[in-house]
N, C-alpha and C positions, 0 to 999 in steps of 0.2 A: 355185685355181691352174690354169695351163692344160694342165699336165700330169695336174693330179687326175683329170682326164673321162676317160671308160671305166672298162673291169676293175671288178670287182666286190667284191675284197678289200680290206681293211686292215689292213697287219702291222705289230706293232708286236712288238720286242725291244731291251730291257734287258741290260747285260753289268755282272756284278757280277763281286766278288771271287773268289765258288764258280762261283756260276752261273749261265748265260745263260738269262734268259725269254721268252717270246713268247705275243701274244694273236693270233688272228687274226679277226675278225669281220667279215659282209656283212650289209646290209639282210634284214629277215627272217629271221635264223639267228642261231642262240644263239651264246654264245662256244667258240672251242677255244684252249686253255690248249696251251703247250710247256713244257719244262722240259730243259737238257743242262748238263754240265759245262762253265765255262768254259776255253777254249784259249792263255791266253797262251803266247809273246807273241804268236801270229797269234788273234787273235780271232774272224777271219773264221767260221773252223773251228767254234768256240762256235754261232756266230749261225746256222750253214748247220744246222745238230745240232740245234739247240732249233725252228725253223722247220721241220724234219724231221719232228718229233716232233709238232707240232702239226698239220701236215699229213696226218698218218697218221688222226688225227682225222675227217677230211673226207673219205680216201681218195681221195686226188689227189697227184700225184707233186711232184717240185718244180719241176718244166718245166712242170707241168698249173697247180700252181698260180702261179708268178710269170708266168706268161704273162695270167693273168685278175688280176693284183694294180692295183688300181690307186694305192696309197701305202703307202711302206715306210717308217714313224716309228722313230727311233734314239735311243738311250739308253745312256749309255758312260762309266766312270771312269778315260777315256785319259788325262783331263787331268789328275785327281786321282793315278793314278798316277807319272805323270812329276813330278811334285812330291815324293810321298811318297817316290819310289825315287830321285830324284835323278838320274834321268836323262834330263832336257831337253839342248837344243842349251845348245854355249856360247856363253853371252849377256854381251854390252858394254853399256856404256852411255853416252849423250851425253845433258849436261845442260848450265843453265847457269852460266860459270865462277863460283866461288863457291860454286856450291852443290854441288859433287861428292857429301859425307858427307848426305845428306840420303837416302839410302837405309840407309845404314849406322847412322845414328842413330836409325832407327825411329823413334818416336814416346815417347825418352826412357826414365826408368825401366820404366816402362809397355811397354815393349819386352823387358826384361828377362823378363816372369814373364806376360806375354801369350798365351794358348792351352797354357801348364801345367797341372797336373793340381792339385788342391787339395793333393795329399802335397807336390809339390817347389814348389809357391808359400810352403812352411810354413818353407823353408829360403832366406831369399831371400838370402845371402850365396853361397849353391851357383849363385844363375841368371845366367845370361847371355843375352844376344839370341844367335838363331839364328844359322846360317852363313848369310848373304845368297849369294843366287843369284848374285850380282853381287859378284866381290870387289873388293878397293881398285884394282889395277893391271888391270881391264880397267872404268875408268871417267872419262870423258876432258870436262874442261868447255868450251864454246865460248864467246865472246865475242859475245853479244847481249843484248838487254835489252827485256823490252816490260813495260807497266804495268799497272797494274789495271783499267785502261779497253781497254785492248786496244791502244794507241798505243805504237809503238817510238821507244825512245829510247834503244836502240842498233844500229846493223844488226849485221846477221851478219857476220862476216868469215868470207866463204866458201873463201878459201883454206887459214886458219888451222883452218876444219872439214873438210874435206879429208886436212889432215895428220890428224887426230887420229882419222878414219876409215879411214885406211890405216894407220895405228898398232894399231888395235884388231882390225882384219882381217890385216894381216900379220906383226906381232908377237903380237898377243894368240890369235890364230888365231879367232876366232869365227867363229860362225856363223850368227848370230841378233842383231841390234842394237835396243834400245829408246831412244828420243827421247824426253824429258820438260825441257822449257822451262819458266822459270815464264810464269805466264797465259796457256800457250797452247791455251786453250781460249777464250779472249778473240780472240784473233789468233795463227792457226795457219802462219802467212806462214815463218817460219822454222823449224820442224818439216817444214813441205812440200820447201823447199828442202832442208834435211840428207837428207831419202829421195831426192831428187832426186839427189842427190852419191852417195851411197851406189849408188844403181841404177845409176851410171855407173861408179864403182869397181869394183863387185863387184854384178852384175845378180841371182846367185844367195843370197846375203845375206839371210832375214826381216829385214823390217823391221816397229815397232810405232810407233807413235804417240799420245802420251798425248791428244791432241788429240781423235783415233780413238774410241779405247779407253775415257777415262777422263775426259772433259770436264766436270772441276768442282775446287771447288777443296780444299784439305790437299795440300799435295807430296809426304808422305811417304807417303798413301795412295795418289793419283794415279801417280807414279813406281814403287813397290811393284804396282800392277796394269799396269801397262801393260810390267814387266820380266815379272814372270810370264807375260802375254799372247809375249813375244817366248820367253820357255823354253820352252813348251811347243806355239808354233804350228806349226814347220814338222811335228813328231810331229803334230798333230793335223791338219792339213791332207794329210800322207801317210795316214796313218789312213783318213781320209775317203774321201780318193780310191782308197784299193785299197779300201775295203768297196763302193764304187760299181761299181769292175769287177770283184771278183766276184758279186755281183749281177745285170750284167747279163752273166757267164758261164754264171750259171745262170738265167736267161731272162726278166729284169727290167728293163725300163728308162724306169720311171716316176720320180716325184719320191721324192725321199730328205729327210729333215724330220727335223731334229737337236733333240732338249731342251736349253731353256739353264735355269739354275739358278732364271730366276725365274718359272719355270712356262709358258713357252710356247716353239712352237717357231720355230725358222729353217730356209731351205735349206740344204744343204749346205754350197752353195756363200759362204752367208755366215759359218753357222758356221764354217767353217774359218779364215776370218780375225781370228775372235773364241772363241779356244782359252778365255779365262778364263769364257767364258760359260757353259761348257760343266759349268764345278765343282758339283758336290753336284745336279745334274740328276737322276740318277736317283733320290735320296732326294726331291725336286722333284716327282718323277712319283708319286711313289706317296703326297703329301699332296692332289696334283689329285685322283687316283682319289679318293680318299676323300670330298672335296666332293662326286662327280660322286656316288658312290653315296651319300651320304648325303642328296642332294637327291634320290635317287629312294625314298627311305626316310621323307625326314619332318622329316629331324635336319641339324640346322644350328650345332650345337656337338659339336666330334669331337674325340678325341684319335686320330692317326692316329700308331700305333706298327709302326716295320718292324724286324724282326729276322733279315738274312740270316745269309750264311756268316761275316763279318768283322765285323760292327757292331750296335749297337742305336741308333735313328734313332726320335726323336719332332719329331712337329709337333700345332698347337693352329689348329683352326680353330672361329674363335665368330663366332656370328651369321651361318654362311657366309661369313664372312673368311676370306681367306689372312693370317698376321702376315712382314712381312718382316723380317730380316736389318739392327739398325743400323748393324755395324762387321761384316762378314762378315770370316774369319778361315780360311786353309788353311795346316795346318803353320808356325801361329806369324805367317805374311804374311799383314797387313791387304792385303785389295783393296775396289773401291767399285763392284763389278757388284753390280746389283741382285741378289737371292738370296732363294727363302721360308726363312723360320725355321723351322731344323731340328736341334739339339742331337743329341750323339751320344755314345757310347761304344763302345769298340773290348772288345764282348762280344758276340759273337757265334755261328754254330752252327761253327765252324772255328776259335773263340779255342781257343787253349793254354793250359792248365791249370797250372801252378806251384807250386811252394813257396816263400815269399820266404825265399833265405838267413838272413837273420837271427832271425826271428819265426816260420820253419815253419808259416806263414799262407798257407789258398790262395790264390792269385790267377787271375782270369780274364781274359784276355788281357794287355794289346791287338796280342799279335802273332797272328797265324791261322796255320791249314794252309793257307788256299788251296783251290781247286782241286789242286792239286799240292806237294806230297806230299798233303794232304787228312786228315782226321780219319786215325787208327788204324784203323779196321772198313770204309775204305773198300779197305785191301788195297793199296794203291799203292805202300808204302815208307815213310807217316808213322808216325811211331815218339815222337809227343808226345801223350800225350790230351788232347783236346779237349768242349767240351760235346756235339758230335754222338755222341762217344762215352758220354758219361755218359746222355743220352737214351737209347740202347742198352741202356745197364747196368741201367738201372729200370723199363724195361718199355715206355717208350711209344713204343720206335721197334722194327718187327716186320724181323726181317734179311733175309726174305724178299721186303718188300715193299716196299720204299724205293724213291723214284721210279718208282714202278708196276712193280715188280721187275728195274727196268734193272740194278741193282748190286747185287751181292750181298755183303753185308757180313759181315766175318769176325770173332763173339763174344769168339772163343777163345784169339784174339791180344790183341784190346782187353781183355778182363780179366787178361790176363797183365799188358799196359804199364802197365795201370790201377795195378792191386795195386804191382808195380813202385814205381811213380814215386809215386805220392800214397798209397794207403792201408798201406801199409806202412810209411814216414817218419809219416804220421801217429796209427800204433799204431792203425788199425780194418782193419774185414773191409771188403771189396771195397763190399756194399750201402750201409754207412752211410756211408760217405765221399763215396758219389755222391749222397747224400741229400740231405749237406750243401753238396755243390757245387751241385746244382740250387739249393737255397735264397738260396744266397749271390746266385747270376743273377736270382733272381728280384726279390732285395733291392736288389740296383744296379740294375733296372728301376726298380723302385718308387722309388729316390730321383732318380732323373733326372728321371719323372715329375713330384715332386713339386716340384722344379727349376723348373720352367717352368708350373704351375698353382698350388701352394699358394699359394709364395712371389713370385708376381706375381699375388697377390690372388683366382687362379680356385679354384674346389670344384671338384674330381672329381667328385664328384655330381653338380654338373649335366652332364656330360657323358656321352657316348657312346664307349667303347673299339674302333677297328678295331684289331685285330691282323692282319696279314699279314709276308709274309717267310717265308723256308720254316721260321723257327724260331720267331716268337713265338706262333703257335697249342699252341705245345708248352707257356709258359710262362703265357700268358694268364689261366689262370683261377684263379693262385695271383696275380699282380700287380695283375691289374681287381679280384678281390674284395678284395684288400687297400688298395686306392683306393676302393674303395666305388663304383664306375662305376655309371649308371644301370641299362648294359648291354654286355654285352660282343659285339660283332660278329665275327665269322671272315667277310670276305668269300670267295664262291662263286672268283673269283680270287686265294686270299689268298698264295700261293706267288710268283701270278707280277701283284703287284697295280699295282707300278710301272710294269711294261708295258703294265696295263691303265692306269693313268694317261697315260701316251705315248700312246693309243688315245683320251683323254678330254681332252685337250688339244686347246688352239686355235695355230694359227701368230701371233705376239706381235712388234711391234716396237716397243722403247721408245727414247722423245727427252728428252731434257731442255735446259731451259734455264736456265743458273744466272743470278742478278739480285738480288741485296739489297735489300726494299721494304719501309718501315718500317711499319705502319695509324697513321692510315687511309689506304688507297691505292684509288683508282678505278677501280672494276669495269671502264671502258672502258681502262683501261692492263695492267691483268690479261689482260682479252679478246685485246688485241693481240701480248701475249707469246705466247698459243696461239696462236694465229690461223696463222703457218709453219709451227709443228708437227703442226698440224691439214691443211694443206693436205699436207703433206709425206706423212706418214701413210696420210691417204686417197688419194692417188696410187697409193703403193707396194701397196696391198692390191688395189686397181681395176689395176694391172698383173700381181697374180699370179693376176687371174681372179673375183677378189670383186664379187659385186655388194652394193650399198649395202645390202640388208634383211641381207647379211652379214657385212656391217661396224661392228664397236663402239670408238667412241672415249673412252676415259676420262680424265679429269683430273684431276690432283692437285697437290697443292703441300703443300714441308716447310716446315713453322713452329716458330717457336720463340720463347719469353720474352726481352725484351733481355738482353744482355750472356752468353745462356747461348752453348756451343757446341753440344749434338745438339738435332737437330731431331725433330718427330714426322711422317711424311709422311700428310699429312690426305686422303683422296677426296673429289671433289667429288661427294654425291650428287644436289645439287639441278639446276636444267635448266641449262645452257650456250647463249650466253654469259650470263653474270655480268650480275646488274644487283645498285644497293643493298641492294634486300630480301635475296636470294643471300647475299651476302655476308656477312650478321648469321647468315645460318645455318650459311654455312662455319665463321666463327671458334667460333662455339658447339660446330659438331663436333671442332675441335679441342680445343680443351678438353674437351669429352666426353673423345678420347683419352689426351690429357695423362694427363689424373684417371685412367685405366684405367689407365694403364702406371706411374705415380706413385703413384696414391694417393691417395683422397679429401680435397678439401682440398688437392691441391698447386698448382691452378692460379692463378696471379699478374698478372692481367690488367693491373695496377699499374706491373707492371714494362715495361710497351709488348711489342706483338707483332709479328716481323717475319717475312718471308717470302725465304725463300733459293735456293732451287730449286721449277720448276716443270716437271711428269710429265706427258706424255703416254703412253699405251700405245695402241697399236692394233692392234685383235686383229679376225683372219678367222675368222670361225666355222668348223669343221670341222665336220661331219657327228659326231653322237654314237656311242659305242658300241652295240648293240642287244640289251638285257638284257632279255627274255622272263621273263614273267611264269608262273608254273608253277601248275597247279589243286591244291586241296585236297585231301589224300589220307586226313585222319585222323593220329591221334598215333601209332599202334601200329606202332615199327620192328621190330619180333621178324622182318620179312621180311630185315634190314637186315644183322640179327647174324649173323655168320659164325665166334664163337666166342668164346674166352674167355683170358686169359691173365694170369701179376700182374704189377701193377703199383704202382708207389709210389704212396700215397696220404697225403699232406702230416696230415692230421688225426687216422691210423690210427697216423702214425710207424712206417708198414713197408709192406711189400708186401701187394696183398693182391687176389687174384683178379678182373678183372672182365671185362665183357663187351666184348667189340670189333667194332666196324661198321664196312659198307661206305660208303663217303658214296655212290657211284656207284650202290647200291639204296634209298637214302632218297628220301623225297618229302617234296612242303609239307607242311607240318604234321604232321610224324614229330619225337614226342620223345625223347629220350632221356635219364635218370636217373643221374646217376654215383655211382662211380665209373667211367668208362667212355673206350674209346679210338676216335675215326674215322679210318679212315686214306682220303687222301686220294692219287691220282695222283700229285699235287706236292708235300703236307703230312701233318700227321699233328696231331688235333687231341686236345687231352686233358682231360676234363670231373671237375673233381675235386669229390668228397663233398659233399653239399648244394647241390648246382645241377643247373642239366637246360639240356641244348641240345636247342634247335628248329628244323629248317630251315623257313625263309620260302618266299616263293612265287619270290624272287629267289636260290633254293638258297645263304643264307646261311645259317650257324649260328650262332644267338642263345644266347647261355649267361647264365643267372641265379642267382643262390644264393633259394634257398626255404626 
């Protein structure tokens, strides 16, 4: 990009739910890691604190260093927030007449017990569909009509849309309007015109465009993303724009590069217009990281586990695949922005600890502390325990040295609330209650896990475990030995690995073209379909500065069995354009995937295969991270150990003494024998009984059971 040139840094920061991360890295120089509390609702304050912190690292002020930055990568769950918290603009909506309830009806029963937990889908008399963003009375139908060919054969009545957009602006009071037509992704002709009305009515009005936004076809899903895309964009577009000038209040004014959900990044300037892109980005970031590091490793089948403040967040990459997202899913709203597959559970280092009313069964979350109020031990006023706090209780979180002794954590209270609330209702003493809370965390790890490996055909064993997030290095080596992983990784970034993901990230723009083509279909009518999106693509990347040896454009297309509805989106790996021979190899790869995601034996060649949408992606290479390789120093940490302390150990069924390390005085090839605890700047890593961590030359730590 042409902004990229100069400056010598690249910062990349992550805003979670606890905490804001930051990587910072230049050609030649290792990485420096930040870590700060996050600041809602000004976030700025988060990102300015953790960039701080990283800084200090380098010894350079923050005018020293954003004056030599030359790209600030971003990563942010503004948008996931405004959904979750319910606090988007109010949003209308204009559709076509007839079809007003087509947001409302979601997508039938299936709407009903969609994005539930397995307890409340067990009751399906109790479910209901969500509160739509969008109620009945600010949703207003127009009179047009255009086909499945893209041919109107009805115009618009444009005065008749006029009323029903001064209706929804000055009755309904909105603030934010979404446009969803059928087929108008076919012919956008009357979508255009309504923003056109609208811009003339009320200039200050978001407006969204399913056209835009969401060009393919299902209405329910298509209208569903492009209403979300209008709740939450003018937040995200403010957002945006204040993190740019403070930024360049404090002495930056390079390009700004936003994560969208399906691993690559945009300008600001674009993300802002595309709020929905922007969903599940940072869990996004930190499955990239994991590719990146595991191609500098070896290993091209990862299970990349993050566990921050609020959530526990798995991704599956095989074969050095990303797996995308077929029906992505936020708070119950089906949307159709592309997304990597990422599964989650609200367990986290900040989940609240419980008793269920009726069963006096813990529970762990899924509501958090936050940053604010924050566990118990962080002394702020939270007054719920949390598992940050139970890591405390057992020994593997040191009070003195938490985030590099930034905070100092108060025992004396936390065992007070502790006892309190959970082990007293539970008839134990303080230790074994936290024994069994640990346990229980590490058990909903392990079956999430096996959620998205067992039971879609994969071994754990053949895989590689990354743990990062500032909490799953806590949990790691009771959940990877219980999966049997080949190995368990603590990336040298594992705290703040998402950011380093942001940092390992390409700038990404995807096209699609939707077209129903039945086989056999002709490699030169295939070709032709690309052929704009390729020209389009390569433009846009040769205008933000790319030269061609920089430029990769990939192909894809989703196929499917006759008569089925999901499709499998197939890569094209062979060379482009397409000719016959190609072509017997595509469909074969489909079917490969078929069979992976189904089941050996599921595929039905018999049944005709068609083709329904076709993927372009075009991605600008970015400059990699610069992860230095470190010389061999020998196995013998004893320079490392800084003392000793108990701790829980899962096999001993108690506490029990053991030694504790600096990661900051380890080197390659230092190992270490557990029981045993590392504490880390940003993490805390914890090696339980019959396994040894070893740092690599890439200061990660490798933990195996012996």
């Amino acid at each position: 990009m042409e902004r990229l040139k100069g400056g010598k840094y690249i910062i990349a920061t992550d805003v979670g739910g606890t905490c804001t991360d930051t990587v910072i890295f230049a050609a030649g120089e290792g990485l420096k890691l930040g870590k700060a509390l996050s600041t809602p609702p000004n976030f700025a304050d988060g990102i300015i604190n953790s960039v701080y912190s990283a800084a200090e690292e380098i010894g350079l002020s923050l005018a020293e260093l954003f004056s030599s930055c030359r790209l600030f990568v971003h990563g942010s769950t503004v948008v996931d927030n405004a959904l979750l918290t319910r606090t988007g603009d109010r949003t209308g909506l204009i559709t076509t007449k007839g079809f007003e309830d087509t947001l409302l009806m979601t997508r039938g029963a299936y709407g009903r017990w969609g994005g539930l937990t397995e307890d409340k889908i067990k009751h399906p008399v109790a479910t209901d569909r969500p509160e739509p963003l969008v109620p009945t009375d600010r949703i207003e139908g127009v009179s047009e009509r255009v086909d499945y060919k893209g041919e109107i054969l009805l115009q618009l009545d444009e005065a008749a849309a006029e009323i029903s957009i001064r209706s929804l602006i000055e009755v309904g009071k909105v603030d934010a309007i979404a446009v969803s037509l059928l087929w108008s992704f076919f012919n956008p002709q009357h979508e255009k015109k309504i923003k056109e009305i609208i811009n003339k009515v009320s200039p200050g009005v978001y407006v969204s465009l399913s056209n835009e936004i969401a060009p393919v076809p299902g209405e329910y899903e298509r209208t569903s993303t492009t209403v979300i895309n209008a709740y939450a964009g003018s937040i995200t577009k403010n957002y945006l724009t204040s993190l740019e000038s403070q930024l360049e209040a404090e002495g930056y004014n390079g390009e700004i590069l936003v994560m969208q959900g399906y691993g690559g990044l945009l300008s600001a300037r674009e993300a802002a217009d595309r709020a929905v892109g922007m969903l599940e980005c940072g869990p996004a970031a930190g499955v990239i990281g994991s590719r990146y590091l595991g191609s500098l490793m070896g290993e091209e089948n990862i299970i990349a586990a993050d566990m921050g403040g609020t959530t526990f967040k798995v991704g599956v990459i095989q074969d050095g695949e990303l797996s995308h997202s077929r029906e992505p899913m936020v708070d119950r709203f089906h949307y159709v922005a592309p997304k990597i597959e990422v599964v989650s559970i609200g367990s986290g280092g900040g989940s609240i600890i419980s008793l269920d009313p009726r069963t006096n069964i813990p529970r762990i979350g899924p509501i958090s502390a936050g940053a604010v109020p924050g566990p118990v031990c962080y002394g702020q006023g939270g007054d719920e325990p949390t598992l940050t706090d139970v890591m405390l209780l057992i020994g593997y979180i040191d009070p003195d040295r938490f985030l590099g002794g930034s905070i100092k954590l108060d025992v004396e209270n936390t065992r007070r609330v502790f006892n309190k609330k959970i082990a007293q209702p539970l008839g134990l003493d303080i230790e074994t209650a936290a024994f069994g809370i640990y346990r229980i965390a590490a058990a909903q790890v392990t079956d999430l896990i096996h959620e998205i490996t067992v039971e879609q055909g994969l071994d754990p064993r053949d895989f590689v475990l990354h743990a990062f997030g500032g909490s799953c290095p806590l949990l790691c080596s009771m959940f990877g030995a219980e999966l049997n992983v080949k190995n368990i990784v603590v990336p040298y970034a594992a705290s703040v690995n998402c950011a380093f993901g942001l940092a390992s990230a390409d700038i990404v723009h995807e096209y699609t073209h939707t077209e129903t083509c039945s086989l056999p279909c002709s490699a030169e009518h295939i070709n032709n379909i690309f052929k704009p999106m390729v020209l389009k693509g390569h433009s846009q990347l040769l205008s933000e500065g790319f030269t061609d040896k920089k430029i990769s454009l990939e192909w894809a297309i989703d196929f499917r069995y006759g008569r089925q509805v999901h499709e499998v989106t197939t890569p094209i790996k062979v060379s482009v354009p397409l000719d016959d021979e190609n072509m017997s190899q595509l469909i074969s790869d489909f079917e490969t995937l078929y069979e992976r995601r189904y089941g050996k034996g599921s595929a039905y060649k018999e049944a005709g295969i068609e083709m329904t949408m076709f993927r372009l992606t075009a991605r600008g290479l970015v400059e990699r991270p610069n992860v230095e390789k470190s010389q061999y120093s020998g196995i013998d940490s004893k320079d490392a150990q800084i003392g000793t302390r108990n701790i829980f150990v899962d096999a001993k069924d108690g506490m029990v003494e053991a030694p504790i390390y600096d990661f900051d005085k380890l080197s390659s090839g230092n190992e270490i024998t557990g029981p045993a605890v590392i504490h880390t700047p940003i993490t805390t890593i914890v090696i339980q009984l019959d396994q040894v961590g070893k740092m690599d030359d890439l200061r990660n730590i490798l933990i195996k059971s012996i």
